[in-house]
C-alpha positions in Angstrom: 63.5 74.4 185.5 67.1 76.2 186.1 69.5 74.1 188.2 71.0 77.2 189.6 72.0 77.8 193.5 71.5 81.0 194.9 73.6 83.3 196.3 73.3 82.9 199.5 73.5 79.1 199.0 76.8 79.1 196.7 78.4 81.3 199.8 77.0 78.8 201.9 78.3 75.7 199.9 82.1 77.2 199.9 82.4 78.9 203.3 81.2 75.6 205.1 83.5 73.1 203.5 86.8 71.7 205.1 89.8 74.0 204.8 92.9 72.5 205.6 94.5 76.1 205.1 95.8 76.2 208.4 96.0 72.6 209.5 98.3 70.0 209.3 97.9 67.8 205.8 97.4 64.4 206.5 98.0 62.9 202.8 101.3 65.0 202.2 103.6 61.5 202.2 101.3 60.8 199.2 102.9 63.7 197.6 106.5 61.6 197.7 106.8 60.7 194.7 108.5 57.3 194.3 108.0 56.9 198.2 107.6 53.0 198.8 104.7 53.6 201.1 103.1 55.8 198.2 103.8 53.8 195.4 102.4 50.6 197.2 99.2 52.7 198.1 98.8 53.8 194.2 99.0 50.2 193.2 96.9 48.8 195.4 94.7 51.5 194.5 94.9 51.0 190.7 94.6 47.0 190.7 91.3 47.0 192.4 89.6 50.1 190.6 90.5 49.3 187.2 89.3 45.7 188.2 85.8 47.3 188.4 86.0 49.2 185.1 87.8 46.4 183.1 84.6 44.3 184.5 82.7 47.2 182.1 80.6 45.1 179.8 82.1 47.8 176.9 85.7 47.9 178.1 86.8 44.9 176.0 85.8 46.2 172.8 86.6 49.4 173.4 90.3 49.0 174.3 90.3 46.8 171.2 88.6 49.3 168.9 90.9 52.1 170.4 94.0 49.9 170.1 93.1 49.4 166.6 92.6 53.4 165.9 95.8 54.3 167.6 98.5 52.2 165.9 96.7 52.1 162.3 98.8 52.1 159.4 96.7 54.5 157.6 96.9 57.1 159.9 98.2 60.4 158.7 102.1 60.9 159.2 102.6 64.1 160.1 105.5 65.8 158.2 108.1 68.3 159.1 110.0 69.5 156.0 113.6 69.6 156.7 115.8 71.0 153.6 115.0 68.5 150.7 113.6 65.8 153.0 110.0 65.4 154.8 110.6 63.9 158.4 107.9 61.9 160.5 107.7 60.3 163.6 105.8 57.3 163.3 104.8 54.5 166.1 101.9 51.5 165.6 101.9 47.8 166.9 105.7 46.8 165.3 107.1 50.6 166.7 106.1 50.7 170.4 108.4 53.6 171.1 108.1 55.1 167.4 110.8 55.2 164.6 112.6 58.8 163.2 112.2 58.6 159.3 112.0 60.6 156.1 111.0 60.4 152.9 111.7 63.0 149.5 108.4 65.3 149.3 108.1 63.3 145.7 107.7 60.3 147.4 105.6 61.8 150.4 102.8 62.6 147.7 102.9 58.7 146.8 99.7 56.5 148.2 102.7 53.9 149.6 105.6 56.1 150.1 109.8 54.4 150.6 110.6 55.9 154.2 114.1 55.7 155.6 114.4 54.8 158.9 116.8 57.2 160.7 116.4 56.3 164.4 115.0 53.4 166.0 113.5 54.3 169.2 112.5 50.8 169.8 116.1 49.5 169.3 117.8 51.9 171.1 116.1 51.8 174.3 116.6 48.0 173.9 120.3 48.5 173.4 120.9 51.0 176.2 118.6 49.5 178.4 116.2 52.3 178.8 112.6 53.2 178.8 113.2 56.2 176.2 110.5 58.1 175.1 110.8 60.6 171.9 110.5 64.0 172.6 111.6 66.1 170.1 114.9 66.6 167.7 116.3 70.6 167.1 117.9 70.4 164.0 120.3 72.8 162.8 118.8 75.0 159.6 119.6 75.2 156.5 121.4 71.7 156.3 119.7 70.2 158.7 122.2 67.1 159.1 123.0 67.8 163.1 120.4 67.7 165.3 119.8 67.8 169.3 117.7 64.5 170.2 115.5 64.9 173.4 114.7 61.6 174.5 112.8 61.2 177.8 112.6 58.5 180.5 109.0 56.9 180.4 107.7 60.3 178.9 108.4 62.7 181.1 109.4 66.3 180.5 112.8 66.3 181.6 115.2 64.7 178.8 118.2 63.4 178.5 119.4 65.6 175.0 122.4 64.1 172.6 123.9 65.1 168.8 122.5 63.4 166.0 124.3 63.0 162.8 121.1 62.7 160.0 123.4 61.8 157.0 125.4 59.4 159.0 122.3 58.3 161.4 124.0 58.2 164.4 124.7 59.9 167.5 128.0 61.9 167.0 130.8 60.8 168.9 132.2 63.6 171.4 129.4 65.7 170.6 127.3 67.5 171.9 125.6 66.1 175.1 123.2 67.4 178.3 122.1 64.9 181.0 118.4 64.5 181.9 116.8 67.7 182.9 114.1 70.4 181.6 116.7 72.1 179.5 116.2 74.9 176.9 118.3 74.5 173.5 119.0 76.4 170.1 121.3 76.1 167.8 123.5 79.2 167.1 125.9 77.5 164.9 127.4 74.3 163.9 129.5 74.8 166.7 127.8 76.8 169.1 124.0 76.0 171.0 122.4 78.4 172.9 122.0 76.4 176.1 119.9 76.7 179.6 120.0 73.5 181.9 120.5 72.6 185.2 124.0 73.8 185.9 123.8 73.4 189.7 123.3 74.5 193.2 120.8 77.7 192.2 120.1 77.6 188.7 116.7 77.0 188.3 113.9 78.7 188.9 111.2 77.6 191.8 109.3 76.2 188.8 112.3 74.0 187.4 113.2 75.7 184.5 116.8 77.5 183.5 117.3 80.7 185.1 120.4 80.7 183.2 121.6 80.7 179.7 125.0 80.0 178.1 126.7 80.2 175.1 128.3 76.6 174.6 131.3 75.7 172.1 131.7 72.9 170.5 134.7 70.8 172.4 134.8 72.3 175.5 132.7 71.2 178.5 129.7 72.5 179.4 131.2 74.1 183.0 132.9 75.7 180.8 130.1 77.8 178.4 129.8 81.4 178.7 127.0 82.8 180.7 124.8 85.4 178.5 122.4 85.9 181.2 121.0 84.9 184.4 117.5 86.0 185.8 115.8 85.3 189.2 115.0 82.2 190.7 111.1 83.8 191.2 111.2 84.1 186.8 109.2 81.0 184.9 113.2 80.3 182.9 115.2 81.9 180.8 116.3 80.8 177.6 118.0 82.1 174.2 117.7 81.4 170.7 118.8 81.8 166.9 116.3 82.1 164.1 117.7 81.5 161.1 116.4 83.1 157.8 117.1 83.7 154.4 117.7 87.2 155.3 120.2 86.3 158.4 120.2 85.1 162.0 118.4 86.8 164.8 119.6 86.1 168.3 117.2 86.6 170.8 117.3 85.9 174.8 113.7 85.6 176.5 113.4 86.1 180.0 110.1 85.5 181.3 108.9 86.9 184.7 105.7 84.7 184.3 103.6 82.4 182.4 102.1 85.1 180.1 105.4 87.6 180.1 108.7 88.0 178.7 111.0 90.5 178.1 113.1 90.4 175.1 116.4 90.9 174.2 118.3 90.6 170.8 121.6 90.5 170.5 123.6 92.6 168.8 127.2 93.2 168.3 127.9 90.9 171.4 125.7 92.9 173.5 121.9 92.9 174.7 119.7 95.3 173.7 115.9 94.9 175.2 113.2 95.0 173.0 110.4 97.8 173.8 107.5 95.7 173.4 104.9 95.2 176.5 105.8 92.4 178.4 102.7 90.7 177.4 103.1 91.1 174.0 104.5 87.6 172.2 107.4 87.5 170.1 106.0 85.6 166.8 109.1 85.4 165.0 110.7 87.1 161.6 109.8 87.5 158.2 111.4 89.4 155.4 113.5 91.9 157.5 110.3 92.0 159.8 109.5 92.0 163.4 106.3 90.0 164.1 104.7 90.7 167.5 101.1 89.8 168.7 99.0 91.6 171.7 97.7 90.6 174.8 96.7 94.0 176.1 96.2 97.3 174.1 99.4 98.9 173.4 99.7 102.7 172.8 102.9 102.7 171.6 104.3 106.5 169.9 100.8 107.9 168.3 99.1 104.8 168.0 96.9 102.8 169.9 96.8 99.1 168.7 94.4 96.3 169.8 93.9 93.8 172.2 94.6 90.5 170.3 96.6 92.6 166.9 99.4 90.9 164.7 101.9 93.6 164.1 104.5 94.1 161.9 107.6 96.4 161.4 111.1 96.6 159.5 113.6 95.3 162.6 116.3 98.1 161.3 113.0 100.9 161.7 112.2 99.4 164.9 115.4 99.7 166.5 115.6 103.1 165.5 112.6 104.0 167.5 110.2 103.8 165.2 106.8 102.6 166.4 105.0 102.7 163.0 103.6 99.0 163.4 101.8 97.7 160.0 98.5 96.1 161.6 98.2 92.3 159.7 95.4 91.0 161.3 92.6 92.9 163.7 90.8 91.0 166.0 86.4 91.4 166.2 84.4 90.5 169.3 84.3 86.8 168.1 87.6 86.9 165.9 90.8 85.8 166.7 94.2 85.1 166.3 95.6 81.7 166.6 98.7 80.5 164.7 101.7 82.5 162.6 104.1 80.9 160.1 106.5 81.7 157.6 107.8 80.5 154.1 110.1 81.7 152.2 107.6 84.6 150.7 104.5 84.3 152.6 103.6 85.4 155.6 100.4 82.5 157.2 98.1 82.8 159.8 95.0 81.3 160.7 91.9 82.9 162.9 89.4 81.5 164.2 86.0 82.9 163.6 82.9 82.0 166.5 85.4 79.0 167.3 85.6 78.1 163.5 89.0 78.1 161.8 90.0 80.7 159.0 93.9 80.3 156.6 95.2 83.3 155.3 98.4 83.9 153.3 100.2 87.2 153.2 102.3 88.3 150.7 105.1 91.6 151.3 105.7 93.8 148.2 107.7 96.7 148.2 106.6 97.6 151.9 103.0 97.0 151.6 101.0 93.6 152.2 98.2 91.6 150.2 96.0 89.0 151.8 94.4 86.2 150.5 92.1 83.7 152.4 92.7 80.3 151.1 89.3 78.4 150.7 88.8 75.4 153.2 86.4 72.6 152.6 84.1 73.3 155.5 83.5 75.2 158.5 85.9 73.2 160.9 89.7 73.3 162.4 91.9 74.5 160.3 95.9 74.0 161.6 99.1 74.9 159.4 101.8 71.8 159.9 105.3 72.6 158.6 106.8 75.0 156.8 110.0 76.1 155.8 111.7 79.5 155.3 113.3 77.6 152.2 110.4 77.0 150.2 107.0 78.4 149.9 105.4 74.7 150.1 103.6 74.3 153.6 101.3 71.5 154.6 98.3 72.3 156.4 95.3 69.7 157.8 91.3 70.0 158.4 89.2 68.5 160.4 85.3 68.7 162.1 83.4 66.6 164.3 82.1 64.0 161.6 84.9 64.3 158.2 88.0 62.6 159.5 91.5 65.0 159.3 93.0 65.4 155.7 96.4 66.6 154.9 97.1 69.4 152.7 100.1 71.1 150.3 100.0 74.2 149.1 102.1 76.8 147.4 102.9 79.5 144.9 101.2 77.0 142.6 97.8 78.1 143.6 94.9 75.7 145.0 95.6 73.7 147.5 95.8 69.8 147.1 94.6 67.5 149.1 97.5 64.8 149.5 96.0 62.2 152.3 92.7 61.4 154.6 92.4 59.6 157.7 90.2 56.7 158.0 86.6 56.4 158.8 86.4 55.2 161.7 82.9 55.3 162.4 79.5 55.7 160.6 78.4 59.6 160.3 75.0 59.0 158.9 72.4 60.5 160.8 74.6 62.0 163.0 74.4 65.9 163.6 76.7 68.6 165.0 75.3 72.3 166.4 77.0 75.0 168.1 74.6 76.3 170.7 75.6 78.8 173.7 74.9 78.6 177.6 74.5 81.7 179.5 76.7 81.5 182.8 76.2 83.0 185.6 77.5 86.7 185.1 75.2 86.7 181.6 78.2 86.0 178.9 77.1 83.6 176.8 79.3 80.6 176.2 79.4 78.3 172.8 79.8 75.1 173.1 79.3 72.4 169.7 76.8 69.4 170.4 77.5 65.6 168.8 74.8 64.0 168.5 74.2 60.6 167.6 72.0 58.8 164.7 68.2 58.6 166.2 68.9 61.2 168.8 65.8 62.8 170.1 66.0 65.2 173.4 64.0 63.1 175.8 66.3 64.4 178.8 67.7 60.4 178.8 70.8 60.6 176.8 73.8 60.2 177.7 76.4 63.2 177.5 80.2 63.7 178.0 81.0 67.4 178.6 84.6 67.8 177.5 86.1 71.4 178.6 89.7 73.0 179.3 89.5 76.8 179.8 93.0 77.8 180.4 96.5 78.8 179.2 94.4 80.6 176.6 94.8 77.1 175.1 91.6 77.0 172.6 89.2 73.6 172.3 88.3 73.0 168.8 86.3 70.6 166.9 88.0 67.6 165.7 87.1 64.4 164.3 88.3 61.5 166.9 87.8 58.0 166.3 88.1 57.8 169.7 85.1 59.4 171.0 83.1 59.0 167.9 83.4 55.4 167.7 83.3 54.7 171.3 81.2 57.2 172.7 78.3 58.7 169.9 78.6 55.5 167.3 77.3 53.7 170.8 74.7 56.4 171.2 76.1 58.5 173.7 76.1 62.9 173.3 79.9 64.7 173.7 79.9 68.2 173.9 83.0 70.5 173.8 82.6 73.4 176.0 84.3 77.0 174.9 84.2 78.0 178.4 86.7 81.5 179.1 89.7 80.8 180.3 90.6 79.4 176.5 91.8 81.3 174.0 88.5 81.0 171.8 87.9 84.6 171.5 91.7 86.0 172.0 93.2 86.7 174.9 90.1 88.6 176.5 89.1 85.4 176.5 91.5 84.0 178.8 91.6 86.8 180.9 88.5 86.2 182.4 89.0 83.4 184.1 92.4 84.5 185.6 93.3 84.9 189.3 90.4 86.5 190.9 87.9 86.3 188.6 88.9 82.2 188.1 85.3 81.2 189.6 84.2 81.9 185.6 85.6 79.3 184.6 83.8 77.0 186.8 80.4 78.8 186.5 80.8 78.4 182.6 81.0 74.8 183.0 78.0 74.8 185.1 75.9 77.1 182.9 77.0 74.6 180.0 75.5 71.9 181.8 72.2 73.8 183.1 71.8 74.1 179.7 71.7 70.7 178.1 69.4 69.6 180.6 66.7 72.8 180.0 67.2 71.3 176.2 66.6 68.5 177.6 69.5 66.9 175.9 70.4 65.0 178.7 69.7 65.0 182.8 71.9 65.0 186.0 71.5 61.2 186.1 73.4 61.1 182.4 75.2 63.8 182.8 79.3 63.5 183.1 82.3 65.9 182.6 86.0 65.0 181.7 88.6 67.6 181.7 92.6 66.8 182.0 95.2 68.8 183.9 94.0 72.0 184.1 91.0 70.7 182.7 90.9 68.3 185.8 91.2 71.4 188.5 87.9 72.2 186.6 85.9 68.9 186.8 87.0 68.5 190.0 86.0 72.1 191.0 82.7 71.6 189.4 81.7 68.7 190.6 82.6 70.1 194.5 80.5 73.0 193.8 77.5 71.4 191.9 77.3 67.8 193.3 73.7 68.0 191.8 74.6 68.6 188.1 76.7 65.7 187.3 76.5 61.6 187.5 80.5 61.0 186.4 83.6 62.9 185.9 87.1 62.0 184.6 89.4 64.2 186.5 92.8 63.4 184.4 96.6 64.1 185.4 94.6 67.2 187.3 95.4 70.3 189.6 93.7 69.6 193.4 94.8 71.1 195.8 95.5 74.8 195.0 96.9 75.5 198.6 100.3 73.5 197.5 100.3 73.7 193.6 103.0 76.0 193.8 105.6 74.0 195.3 104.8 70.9 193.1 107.0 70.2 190.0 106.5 73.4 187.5 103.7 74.8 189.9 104.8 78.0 190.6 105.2 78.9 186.5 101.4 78.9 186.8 100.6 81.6 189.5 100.0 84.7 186.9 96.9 81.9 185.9 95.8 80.9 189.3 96.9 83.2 191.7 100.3 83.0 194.9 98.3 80.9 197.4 100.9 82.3 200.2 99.9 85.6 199.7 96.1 87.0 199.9 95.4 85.2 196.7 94.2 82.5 198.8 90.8 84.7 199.8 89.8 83.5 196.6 91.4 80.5 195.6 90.4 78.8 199.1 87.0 79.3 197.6 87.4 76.5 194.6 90.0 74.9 195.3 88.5 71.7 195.2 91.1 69.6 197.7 90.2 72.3 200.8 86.3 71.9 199.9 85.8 68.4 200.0 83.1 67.7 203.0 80.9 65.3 204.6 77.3 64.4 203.9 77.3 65.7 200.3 76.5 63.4 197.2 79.5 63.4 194.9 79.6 61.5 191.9 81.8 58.8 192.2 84.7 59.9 190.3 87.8 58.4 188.2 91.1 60.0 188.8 93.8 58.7 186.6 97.3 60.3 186.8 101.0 58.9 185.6 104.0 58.5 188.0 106.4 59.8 185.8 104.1 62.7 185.2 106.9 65.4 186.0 104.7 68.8 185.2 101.5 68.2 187.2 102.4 66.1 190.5 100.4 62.8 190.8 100.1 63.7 194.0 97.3 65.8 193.4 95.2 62.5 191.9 96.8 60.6 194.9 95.7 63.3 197.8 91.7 63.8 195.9 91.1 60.2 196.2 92.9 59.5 200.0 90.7 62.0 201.4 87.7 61.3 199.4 87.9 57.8 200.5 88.4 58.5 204.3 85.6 60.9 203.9 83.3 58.0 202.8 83.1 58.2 199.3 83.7 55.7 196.4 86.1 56.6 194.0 88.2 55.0 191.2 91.9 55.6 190.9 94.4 54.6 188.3 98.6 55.2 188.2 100.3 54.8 185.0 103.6 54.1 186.0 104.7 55.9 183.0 103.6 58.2 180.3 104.7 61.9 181.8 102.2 64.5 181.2 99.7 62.4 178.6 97.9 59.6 178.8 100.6 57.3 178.0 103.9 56.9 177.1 103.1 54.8 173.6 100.2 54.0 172.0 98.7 50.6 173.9 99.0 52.6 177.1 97.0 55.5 175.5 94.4 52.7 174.4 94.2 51.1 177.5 93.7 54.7 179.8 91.4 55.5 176.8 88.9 52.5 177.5 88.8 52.7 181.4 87.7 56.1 180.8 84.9 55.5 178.1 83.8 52.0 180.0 83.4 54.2 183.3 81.3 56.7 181.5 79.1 53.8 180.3 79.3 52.2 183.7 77.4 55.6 185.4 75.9 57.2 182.5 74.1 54.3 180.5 70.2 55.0 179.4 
């Protein structure tokens, strides 16, 4: 049997629901962020439903077993060379916050490597008195001793930004410093950053971000930097940066007129010159004198045409000149695509990914011309280069599948790679079986998805089955080994599913253009036609059936489970998009209309069709769903989470609702928090989905 819905009754299903299009919001004070009245509802809201789920016969172990994964010593550090030294960031049970330390690559290559502790997170937040979270460190290449520190208030996206002094491990007295806000940062010199901020009165965009960037010198304050370039407040931000390379330092300011656009400027001589490159081509970086620029749309550039999805190359000098002789590096096929590009100092690395399955392939430029060589993994899995260093032709890179925990590579001009560490084992893999199958959707493309199955699985139509899906950003979900979910979802007998649904960038950037704007509905009838299909396998049933998705991910569970009440038993709507009517005036909303669609325009014909918040109604049988979101969440507004469960509730439905008063855009600001967000979710899911 197909659980499809006609036409006629799909029309039906959206043009009778609520639409608050025109009418006055009731839940809008819920959108006030740190509003007493809002704050009091979310924790009144939060203490009795995670009540329920902490009640979860599972919950208890789970948050243990999770707890346990999450701040494990043996876990791989993930390194970032840096000159001589490999840098990690590292929290577990002692490190809360996380500790900034390095180690000599000799050392790294040890089973017990000496680390050096170069910043205490822990301490300093003690010290100053704040809840700083780590958020990322710009250090200035080749040396690498001074470095711009992003530290974040309970994890959110805006950061307070300071000087660090590696050699002397401190923060440099008089130097460089930006108060909190979503700035934009590159060093140009040791006494010069590129910087965009918030200068002001006017000088952000309507999404947050810089709409100007400056040229700042070291000892002089920051009223005082040069302005290089200002764009419009309706741009995504602006923002300038040096890339330093054997071969010299490229300056380059990036103005970008939407999510998936920029136009490019390098500068040269003291003055801009714009790049003539499509505006939804991306700017991958340099290499040997090189240019490297990817596609998003065919390009017919001089007497070429060149792909849809293409990694091109060209001599920057030959470029400049006019020249568009591009040197194609990698060609995408209908299920081929392009996913990551790095350098070293004499390679050229990029990995593919091949029906959803990753490919490594190092590039090597001789006298004008290039040889490839694919370097050999150990499976068909996820394949993701770590660092790498324009000093050295060393680079780390990991694997991973569903069932062989991630190991960490090293490789080089030396030849085979070697495998340096492995994570643990974290659950028992025997009898256990992964398949990539694909569900037609509603239009007739076919959509992969990989099945986990557990040990004694037989498809009796019984099972329990998590659907986990994205589809957006051309953002690409791969399979991974998780202790999380293996150990607390399949080693307990339960089926997850990743969904490769379009929107994603699975395929290349066709991929993700079908789901865009007006033809966004795919992304929701992919989901569906994922699910229709593990029940006609009989893999599972609507009773067992549940969905989890996260940010944009949560627009599409929630989306789904509006349109297709029938289809699903549970869904985790995380940190989501709701109400598509307001998105962009929320936070960094309006930096996502070239995905969604300008809801105060006549986009809205087709967004007020699945937007989820305006087709909530009466009478229908919902799942009763967990929303979770984080206070300090300063990307996607909580008060999406907040609005989806008021209304549900005063429309007569049970829902569950948590508010992490911390943890930005994740699922928690440190690891404990992740655990404990983590075990409500799996303990609802075996709440509503248990056999």
């Amino acid at each position: 049997m197909k659980y499809r819905v006609s036409v006629v009754a799909f029309v039906t299903l959206l043009t009778s629901s609520i639409c608050l299009a025109n009418d006055e919001d009731p839940y809008l004070w819920l959108e006030e962020v740190e509003n007493d009245r809002a704050l009091a509802w979310a924790e009144k809201r939060s203490d009795q439903d995670t009540a329920v789920l902490e009640a979860v016969p599972e919950f208890g172990e789970i948050h243990a077993e999770l707890l346990e994964i999450y701040n494990s010593e043996d876990r791989i550090p993930t390194p970032t060379i840096r000159g001589d030294w490999i840098y990690n960031f590292w929290r577990d049970a002692d490190h809360v916050r996380g500790i900034w330390r390095r180690t000599t690559l000799p050392e790294f290559e040890k089973s017990d490597p000496d680390w050096e502790t170069v910043l205490d997170i822990d301490a300093l937040a003690s010290d100053e008195g704040e809840n700083w979270v780590w958020q990322a460190a710009d250090c200035l290449e080749p040396q690498n001793r001074l470095c711009m520190i992003a530290l974040s208030r309970g994890g959110a996206d805006a950061s307070v930004t300071r000087e660090f002094d590696t050699v002397a491990k401190e923060f440099v007295d008089g130097g460089f410093e930006l108060p909190e806000a979503k700035s934009f940062l590159s060093w140009k010199d040791e006494n010069t950053l590129w910087v965009g901020t918030d200068f002001g009165d006017g000088s952000l965009t309507t999404s947050g971000y810089p709409r100007i960037t400056k040229k700042w010198t070291r000892g002089t304050a920051l009223k005082e930097a040069e302005t290089i370039f200002e764009g419009s407040v309706d741009d995504v931000g602006v923002f300038a940066q040096s890339t330093h390379t054997p071969e010299g330092r490229y300056d380059v300011v990036s103005v970008m007129p939407g999510f998936f656009s920029s136009i490019n400027y390098m500068r040269l001589g003291g003055r801009l010159v714009r790049l003539d490159l499509p505006e939804d081509a991306q700017l991958q970086g340099f290499f040997k004198d090189r240019i490297l620029v990817s596609l998003r749309s065919d390009w017919q550039a001089g007497e070429s045409t060149y792909s849809q999805g293409t990694l091109l190359a060209i001599a920057i000098d030959d470029f400049l000149a006019g020249s568009r002789n591009f040197q194609e590096l990698f060609t995408p096929g209908e299920r081929t695509s392009l996913r990551e590009v790095h350098t070293t100092a004499n390679y050229l690395l990029y990995t593919t990914l091949d029906n959803v399955r990753g490919r490594l392939y190092r590039l090597t430029l001789t006298s004008g011309d290039w040889s490839s060589e694919e370097t050999e993994l150990p499976g068909i899995g996820t394949v993701g280069i770590g660092s790498t260093s324009d000093a050295t032709d060393e680079f780390f890179f990991t694997y991973t599948d569903l069932t062989t925990p991630s190991s960490l590579y090293i490789a080089g001009e030396s030849g085979e790679p070697e495998q340096l560490l492995s994570a643990p084992v974290w659950f028992d893999t025997s009898g256990m079986e992964v398949v990539q199958h694909e569900a037609v959707s509603r239009d007739g493309t076919r959509i992969p998805y990989f099945l986990f199955t557990p040990k004694g699985f037989e498809a009796d139509g019984a099972h329990p089955t998590i659907i986990s899906a994205y589809g957006g950003f051309e953002v690409s979900r791969l399979p991974r080994y998780s202790g999380a979910y293996g150990k607390a979802w399949v080693a307990r007998g339960g089926v997850y599913v990743i969904a490769n649904i379009r929107g994603g960038g699975e395929f290349g950037p066709k991929w993700h253009q079908a789901a865009v704007k007006e033809k966004h509905q795919n992304n929701f009838d992919d989901l569906i036609g994922v699910a229709e299909d593990l029940i006609d396998r009989k893999i599972t049933s609507p009773e067992h059936l549940g969905i989890i998705g996260g940010s944009q991910g949560g627009l599409l569970v929630g989306g789904s489970f509006v349109q297709r009440p029938d289809l699903f038993n549970a869904v985790v709507s995380a940190v989501p998009l709701f109400d598509m009517k307001r998105f962009n005036k929320l936070l960094a909303g309006a930096s996502w209309m070239a995905e969604y669609g300008n809801p105060d325009t006549d986009d809205w014909e087709y967004m007020k069709l699945w937007s989820p918040y305006q087709n909530l109604k009466k009478g229908e049988d919902y799942p009763e769903v967990f929303f979770w979101t984080n206070t300090r969440d300063d990307r996607v507004h909580p008060g999406h989470a907040r609005k989806a469960v008021a209304k549900m509730t005063d429309l007569g439905y049970k829902v569950y609702y948590y508010e992490n008063i911390e943890g930005g855009h994740s699922s928690g600001a440190n690891q404990n928090a992740r655990a404990y967000t983590g075990a409500l979710g799996y303990a609802y899911f075996w709440m509503k989905l248990r056999q």
